[in-house]
Each structure stands twice: as structure tokens, then as C-alpha cells.
N, C-alpha and C positions, 0 to 999 in steps of 0.2 A: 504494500500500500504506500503512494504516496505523499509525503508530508510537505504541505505549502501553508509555510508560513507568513501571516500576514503581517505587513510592513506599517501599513495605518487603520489603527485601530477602531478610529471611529469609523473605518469601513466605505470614508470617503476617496473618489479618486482625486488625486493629488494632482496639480496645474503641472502641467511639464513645459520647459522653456524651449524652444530650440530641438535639435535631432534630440529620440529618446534616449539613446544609450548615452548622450551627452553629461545627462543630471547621473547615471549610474556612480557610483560609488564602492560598491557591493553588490558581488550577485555571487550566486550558488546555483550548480546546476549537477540535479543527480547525486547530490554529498551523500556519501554511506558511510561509514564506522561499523563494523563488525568486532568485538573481540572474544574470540572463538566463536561460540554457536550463540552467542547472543544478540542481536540485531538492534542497537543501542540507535542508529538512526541509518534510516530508510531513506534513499532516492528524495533529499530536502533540497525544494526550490526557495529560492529565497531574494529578496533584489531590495535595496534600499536604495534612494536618492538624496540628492544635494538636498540639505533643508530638513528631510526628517527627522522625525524622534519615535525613536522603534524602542518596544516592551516585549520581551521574550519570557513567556508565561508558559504554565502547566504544572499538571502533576511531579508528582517524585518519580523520579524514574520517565518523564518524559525525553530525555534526550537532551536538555539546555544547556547545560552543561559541557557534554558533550561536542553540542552544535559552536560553541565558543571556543572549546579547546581545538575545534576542525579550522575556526574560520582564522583563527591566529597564529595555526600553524603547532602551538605545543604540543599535538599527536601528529602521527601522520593519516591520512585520511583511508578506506579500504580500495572507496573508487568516485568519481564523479570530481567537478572542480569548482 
């Protein structure tokens, strides 16, 4: 299952300036973490832009963590970029 995290919370779309991938900042495409048979995060799309303010929520055990240690590099990732 894939997991797509949403970037603005109040679920509004955000003005984009210019070409989109312009305002890009952040993106995540396909991010997995696997350690052993555990499936800590699945196929995470993800995309932030210039301007926002992004809240990474959930459960224990949802993955946040995880998805932070993938996007700054202190793990290394199993597949996806």
C-alpha cells in the first residue's frame, strides 16, 4: 500500500509561482525502508514547496521517524528517492 503524505494540512491547494517543480524543495518518490521483514515504510510520496509548513503526524509505529531518518540521509534508504 501506498503512503502519501500530505504536505498542507488544511487540505488547501497551495498558489504555485512560476514552472511547478520551480517552488519544489522536497520530494520523495517511492521511499521504502525495510529492516528485515519489517516494512517500517512503504512506497512514500511526499513533495513540499517554497513557503510551506509541513506536520508529520501518526501513530507509534507509523513510520515518522523513520521517514526523517530516510529524508536526511542518517539511514540509508531500501529503494525509491
Amino acid at each position: 500500500m501506498a503512503s502519501d503524505l500530505q504536505t498542507n494540512i488544511s487540505g488547501e491547494n497551495m498558489p504555485h509561482h512560476g514552472h511547478i517543480s520551480d517552488d519544489v524543495v522536497l520530494r520523495t518518490e517511492g521511499l521504502t525502508k525495510h529492516y528485515g521483514g519489517v516494512h517500517a515504510l512503504v512506497d512514500c510520496n511526499f513533495e513540499i514547496r517554497k513557503g510551506e509548513h509541513v506536520a508529520i503526524m501518526g501513530d507509534n509505529g507509523a513510520g515518522k521517524s523513520t521517514f526523517v531518518r530516510q529524508i536526511t540521509a542518517v539511514e540509508q534508504k531500501t529503494s525509491g528517492r
